[in-house]
C-alpha positions as CSV (number, residue, x, y, z in Angstrom):
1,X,13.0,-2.0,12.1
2,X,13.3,-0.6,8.7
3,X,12.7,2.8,7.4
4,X,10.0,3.1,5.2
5,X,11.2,5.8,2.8
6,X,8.7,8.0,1.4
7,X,9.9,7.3,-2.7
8,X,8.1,8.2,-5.7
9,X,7.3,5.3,-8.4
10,X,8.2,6.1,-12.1
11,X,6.2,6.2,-15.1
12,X,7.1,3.7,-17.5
13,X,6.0,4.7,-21.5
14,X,6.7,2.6,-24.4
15,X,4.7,5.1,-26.5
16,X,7.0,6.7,-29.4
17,X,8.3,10.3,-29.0
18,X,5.9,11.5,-31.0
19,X,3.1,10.8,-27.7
20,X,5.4,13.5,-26.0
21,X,2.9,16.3,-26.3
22,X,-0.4,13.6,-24.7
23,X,2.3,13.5,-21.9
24,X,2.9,17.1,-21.4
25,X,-0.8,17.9,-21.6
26,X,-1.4,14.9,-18.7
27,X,1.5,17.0,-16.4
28,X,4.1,14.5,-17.1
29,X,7.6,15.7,-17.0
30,X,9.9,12.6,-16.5
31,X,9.3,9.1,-18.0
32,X,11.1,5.8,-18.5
33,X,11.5,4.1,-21.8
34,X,12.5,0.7,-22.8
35,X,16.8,0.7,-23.2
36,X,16.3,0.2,-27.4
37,X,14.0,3.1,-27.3
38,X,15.7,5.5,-25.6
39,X,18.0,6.7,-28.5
40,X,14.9,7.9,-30.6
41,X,13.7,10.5,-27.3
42,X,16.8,12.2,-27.3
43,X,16.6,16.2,-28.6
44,X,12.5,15.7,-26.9
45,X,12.1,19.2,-24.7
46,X,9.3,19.0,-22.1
47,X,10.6,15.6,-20.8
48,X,13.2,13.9,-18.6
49,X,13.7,10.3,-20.3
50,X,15.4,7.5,-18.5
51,X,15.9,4.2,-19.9
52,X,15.3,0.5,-17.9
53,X,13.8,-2.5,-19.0
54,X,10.8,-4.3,-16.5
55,X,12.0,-7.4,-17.5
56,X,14.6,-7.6,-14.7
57,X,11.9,-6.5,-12.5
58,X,9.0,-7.9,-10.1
59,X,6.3,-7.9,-12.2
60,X,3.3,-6.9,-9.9
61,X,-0.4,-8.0,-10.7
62,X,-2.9,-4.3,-11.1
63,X,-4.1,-3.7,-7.5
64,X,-8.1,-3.6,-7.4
65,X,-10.9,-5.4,-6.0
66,X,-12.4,-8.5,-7.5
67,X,-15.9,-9.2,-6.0
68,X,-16.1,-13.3,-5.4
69,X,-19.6,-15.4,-4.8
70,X,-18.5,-16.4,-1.0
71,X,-19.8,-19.9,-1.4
72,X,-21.1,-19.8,2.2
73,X,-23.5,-17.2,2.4
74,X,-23.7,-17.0,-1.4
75,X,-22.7,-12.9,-1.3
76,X,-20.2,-10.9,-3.6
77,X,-17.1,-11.4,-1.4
78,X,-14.3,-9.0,-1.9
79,X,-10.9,-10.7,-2.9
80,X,-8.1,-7.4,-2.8
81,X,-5.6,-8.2,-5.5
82,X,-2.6,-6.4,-3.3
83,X,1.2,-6.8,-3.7
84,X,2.0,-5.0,0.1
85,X,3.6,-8.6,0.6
86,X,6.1,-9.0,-2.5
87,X,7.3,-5.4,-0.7
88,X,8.2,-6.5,2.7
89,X,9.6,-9.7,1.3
90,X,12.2,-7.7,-1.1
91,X,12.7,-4.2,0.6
92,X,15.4,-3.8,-2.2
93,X,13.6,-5.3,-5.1
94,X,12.4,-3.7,-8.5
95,X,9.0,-3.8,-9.1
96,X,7.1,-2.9,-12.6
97,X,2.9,-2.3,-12.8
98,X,1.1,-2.7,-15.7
99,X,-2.0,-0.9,-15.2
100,X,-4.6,0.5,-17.6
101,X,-6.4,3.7,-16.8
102,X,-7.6,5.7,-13.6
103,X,-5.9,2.2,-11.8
104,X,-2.2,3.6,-12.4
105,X,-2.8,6.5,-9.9
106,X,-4.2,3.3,-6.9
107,X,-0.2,1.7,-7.9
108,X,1.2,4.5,-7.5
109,X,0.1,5.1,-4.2
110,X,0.3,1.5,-3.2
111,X,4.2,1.8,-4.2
112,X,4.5,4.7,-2.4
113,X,2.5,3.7,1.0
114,X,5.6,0.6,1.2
115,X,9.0,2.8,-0.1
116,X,8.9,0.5,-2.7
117,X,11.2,1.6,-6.0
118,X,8.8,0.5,-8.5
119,X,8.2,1.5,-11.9
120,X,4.0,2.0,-13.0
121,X,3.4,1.2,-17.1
122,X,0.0,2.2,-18.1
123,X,-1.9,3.3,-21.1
124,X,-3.0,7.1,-22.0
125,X,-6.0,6.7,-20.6
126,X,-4.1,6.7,-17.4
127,X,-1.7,9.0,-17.8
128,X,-3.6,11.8,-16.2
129,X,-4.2,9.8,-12.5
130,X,-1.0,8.9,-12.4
131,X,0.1,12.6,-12.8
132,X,-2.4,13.6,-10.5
133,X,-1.3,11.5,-8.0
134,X,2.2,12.1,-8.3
135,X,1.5,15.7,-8.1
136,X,-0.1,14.6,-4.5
137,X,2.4,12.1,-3.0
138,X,5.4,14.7,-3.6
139,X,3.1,17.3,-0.8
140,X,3.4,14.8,1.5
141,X,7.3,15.3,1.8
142,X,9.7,12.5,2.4
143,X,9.8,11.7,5.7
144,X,11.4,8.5,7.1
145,X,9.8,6.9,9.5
146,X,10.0,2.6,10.8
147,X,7.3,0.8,10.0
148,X,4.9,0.1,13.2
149,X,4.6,-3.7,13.5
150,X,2.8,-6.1,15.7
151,X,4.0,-9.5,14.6
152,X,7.1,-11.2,13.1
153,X,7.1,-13.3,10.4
154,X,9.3,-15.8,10.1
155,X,9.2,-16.1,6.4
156,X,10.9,-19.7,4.5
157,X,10.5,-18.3,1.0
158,X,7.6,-20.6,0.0
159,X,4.4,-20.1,-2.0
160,X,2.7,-20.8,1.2
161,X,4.2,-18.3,3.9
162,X,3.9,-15.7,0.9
163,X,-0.2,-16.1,1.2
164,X,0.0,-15.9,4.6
165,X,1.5,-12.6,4.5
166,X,-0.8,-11.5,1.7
167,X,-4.2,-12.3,3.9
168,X,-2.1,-11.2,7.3
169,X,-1.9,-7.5,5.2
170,X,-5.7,-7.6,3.5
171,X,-6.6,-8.1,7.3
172,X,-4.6,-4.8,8.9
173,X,-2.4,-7.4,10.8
174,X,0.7,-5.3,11.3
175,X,4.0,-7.5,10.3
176,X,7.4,-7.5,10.0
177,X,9.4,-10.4,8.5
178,X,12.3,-11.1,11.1
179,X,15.0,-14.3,10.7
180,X,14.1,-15.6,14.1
181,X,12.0,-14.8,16.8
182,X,12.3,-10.9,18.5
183,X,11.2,-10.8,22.0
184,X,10.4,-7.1,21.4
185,X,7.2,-8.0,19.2
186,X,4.0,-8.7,20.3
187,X,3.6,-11.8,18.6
188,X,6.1,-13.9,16.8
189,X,4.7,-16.3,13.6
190,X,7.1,-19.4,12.0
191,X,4.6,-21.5,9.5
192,X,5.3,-25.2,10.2
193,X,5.7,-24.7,13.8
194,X,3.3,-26.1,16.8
195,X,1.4,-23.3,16.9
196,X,0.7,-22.7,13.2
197,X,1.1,-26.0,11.0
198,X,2.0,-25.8,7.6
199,X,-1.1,-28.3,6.9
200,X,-3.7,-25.7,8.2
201,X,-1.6,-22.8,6.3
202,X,-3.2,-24.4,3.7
203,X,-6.0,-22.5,4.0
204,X,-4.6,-18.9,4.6
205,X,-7.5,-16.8,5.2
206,X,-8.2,-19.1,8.2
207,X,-4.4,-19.1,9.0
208,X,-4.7,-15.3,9.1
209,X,-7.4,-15.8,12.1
210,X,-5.6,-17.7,13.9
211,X,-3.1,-15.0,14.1
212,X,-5.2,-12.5,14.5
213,X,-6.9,-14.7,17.6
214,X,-3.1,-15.4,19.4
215,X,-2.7,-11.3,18.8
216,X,-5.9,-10.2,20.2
217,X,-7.3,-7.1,18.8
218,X,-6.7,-5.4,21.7
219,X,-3.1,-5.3,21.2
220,X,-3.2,-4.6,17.7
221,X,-1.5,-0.9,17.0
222,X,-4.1,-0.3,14.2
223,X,-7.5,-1.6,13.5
224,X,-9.9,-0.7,10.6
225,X,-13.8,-0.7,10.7
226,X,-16.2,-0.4,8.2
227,X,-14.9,-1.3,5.1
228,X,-13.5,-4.9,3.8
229,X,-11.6,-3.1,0.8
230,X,-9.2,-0.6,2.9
231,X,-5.2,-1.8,3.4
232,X,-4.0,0.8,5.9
233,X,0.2,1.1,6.5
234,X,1.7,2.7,10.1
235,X,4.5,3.9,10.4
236,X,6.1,6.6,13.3
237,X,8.6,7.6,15.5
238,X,8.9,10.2,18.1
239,X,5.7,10.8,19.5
240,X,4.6,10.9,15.6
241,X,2.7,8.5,13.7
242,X,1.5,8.8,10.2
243,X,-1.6,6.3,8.6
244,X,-1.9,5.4,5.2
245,X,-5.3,4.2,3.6
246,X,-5.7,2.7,0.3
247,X,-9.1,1.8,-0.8
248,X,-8.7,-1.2,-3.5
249,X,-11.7,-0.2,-5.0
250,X,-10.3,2.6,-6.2
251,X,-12.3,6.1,-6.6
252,X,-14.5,4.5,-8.8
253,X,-16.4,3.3,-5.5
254,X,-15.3,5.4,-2.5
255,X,-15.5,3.9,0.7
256,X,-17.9,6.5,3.2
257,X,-17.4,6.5,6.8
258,X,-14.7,4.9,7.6
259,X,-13.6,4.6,11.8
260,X,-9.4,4.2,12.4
261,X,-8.5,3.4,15.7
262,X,-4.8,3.9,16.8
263,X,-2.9,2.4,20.1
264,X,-1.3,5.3,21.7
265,X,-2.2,9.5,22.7
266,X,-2.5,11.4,19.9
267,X,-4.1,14.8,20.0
268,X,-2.9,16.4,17.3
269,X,-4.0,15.4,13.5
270,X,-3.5,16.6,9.7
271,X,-5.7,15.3,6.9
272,X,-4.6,14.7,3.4
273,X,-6.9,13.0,1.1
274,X,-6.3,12.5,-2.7
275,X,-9.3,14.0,-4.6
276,X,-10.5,15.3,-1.7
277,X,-9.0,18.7,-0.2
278,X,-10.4,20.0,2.4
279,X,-11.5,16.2,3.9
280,X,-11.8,17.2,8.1
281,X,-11.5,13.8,9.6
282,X,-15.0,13.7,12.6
283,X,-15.5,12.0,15.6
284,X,-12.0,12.5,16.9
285,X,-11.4,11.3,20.2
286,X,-8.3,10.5,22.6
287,X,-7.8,8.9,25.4
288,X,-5.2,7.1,27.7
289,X,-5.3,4.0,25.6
290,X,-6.4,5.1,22.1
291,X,-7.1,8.0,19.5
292,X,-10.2,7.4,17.1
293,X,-11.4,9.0,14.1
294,X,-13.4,8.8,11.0
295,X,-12.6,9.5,7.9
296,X,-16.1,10.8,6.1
297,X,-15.1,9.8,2.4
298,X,-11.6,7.8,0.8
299,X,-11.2,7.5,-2.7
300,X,-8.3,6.2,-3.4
301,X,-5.6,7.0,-0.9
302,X,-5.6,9.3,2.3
303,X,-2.4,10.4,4.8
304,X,-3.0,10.9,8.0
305,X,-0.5,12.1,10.4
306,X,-0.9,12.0,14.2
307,X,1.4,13.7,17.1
308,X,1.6,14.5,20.6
């Protein structure tokens, strides 16, 4: 199980140093600048400048929510543009965003929520989210914790298996990619197998189903309710758990009312909410199997952390 370190993502500016005072006034302190530009910041007080070039990196599409006409019942169907996937397939990779505006501060969290070392370009109108949300992610502390997983994934590399993981994590199916079947997971997935043919992986929101079916929701460790557009992350460790909710709508369209329910006896709670201090979480209720809560508002990205 791998430990899902808590590490902030950079900002990455290709502005010249004359922008360093729109970055000052935004509450940025420490930036990253393309290599052939980083000669020309030196003797620039206010700001730590490091130097790398996204190039050698993942590039990673701009996490949102793009609203599809669902051709059966002729509705605006959300489709989450999400890169949780790319993350668990290269737990040592580099990653770069290149997000305009208020969406820098949803990829920041996003890179945050998988320990991910990733690197967030953006524009100045987004300088100030991003700021704001770094501000946010470094309360949260940096606490190491293994991800909480249901399934293992089986993963060949292919275009194919990579969709399957990216509907498995837009539906809150808790995975882990493992080389070969562990008999301490709930359920073990290998595309091209009896079970799940690489024909009907063809079609991976209705592969995710099928996973989701062999799983049963009763034994999944973390399950979602009332929203479509919310990716949630577990992760714990000795009698503490902590949830992480990103809405992929971003604040722009805040997601009210949303129930989490949690495998396991936790009676003990902390709340914090980006944009939203003093968010109480209602309807909190343990029991031998369970803990349930709602969350009354999430904008962009909540922490929740649970104990005994």
């Amino acid at each position: 199980m791998l430990l899902m370190l808590a590490a902030l993502p950079g900002l990455f500016w290709s502005g010249a140093p004359g922008t360093a005072q729109a970055l000052r006034d935004a509450g940025i302190t420490q930036i990253t600048v393309p290599s052939a530009q980083a000669e020309s910041w030196k003797g620039v007080t206010g700001v730590t400048v490091g130097a790398a070039d996204p190039q050698k990196a993942v590039k990673l599409q701009a996490p949102t929510v793009e609203y599809r006409v669902d051709q059966a019942s002729a509705s605006r169907a959300p489709w989450l543009d999400s890169n949780g996937w790319q993350f668990l397939r290269r737990p040592q990779g580099r990653f770069y965003y290149d997000v305009k505006g208020a969406g820098s501060a949803l990829a920041a969290a996003e890179a945050f929520s998988y320990g991910a070392n990733a690197l967030v370009g953006t524009d100045a109108a987004g300088l100030k989210p991003f700021a704001q949300m770094i501000e946010f992610l470094r309360g949260l502390g940096a606490e190491a914790m293994p991800a909480i997983t249901d399934i293992g994934f089986i993963d060949d590399g292919s275009d194919v298996s990579g969709e399957v993981m990216n509907l498995m994590l837009r539906h809150n199916l808790l995975f882990q990619i493992v080389p070969s079947p562990d008999g301490r997971l709930k359920l073990n997935v290998r595309i091209g197998s009896k079970e799940y043919p690489a024909a009907d992986a063809q079609d991976p929101g209705a592969m995710a189903q099928v996973i989701r079916s062999n799983l049963t929701d009763e034994k999944r460790s973390l399950r979602i309710y009332g929203s479509p557009v919310v990716v949630a992350r577990l992760t714990g460790s000795g009698g503490h758990v902590r949830v992480q909710l990103l809405n992929y709508a971003g604040a722009a369209r805040k997601v009210d009312g949303l129930r989490v329910r949690i495998l396991g006896n936790y009676p003990k709670h902390q709340l914090a909410a980006a944009g939203s201090p003093g968010e109480q979480l209602l309807d909190y209720t343990v029991d031998q199997a369970a803990t349930e809560f709602t969350l009354p508002e999430l904008k962009t990205f909540a922490v929740i952390d649970l104990s005994r």
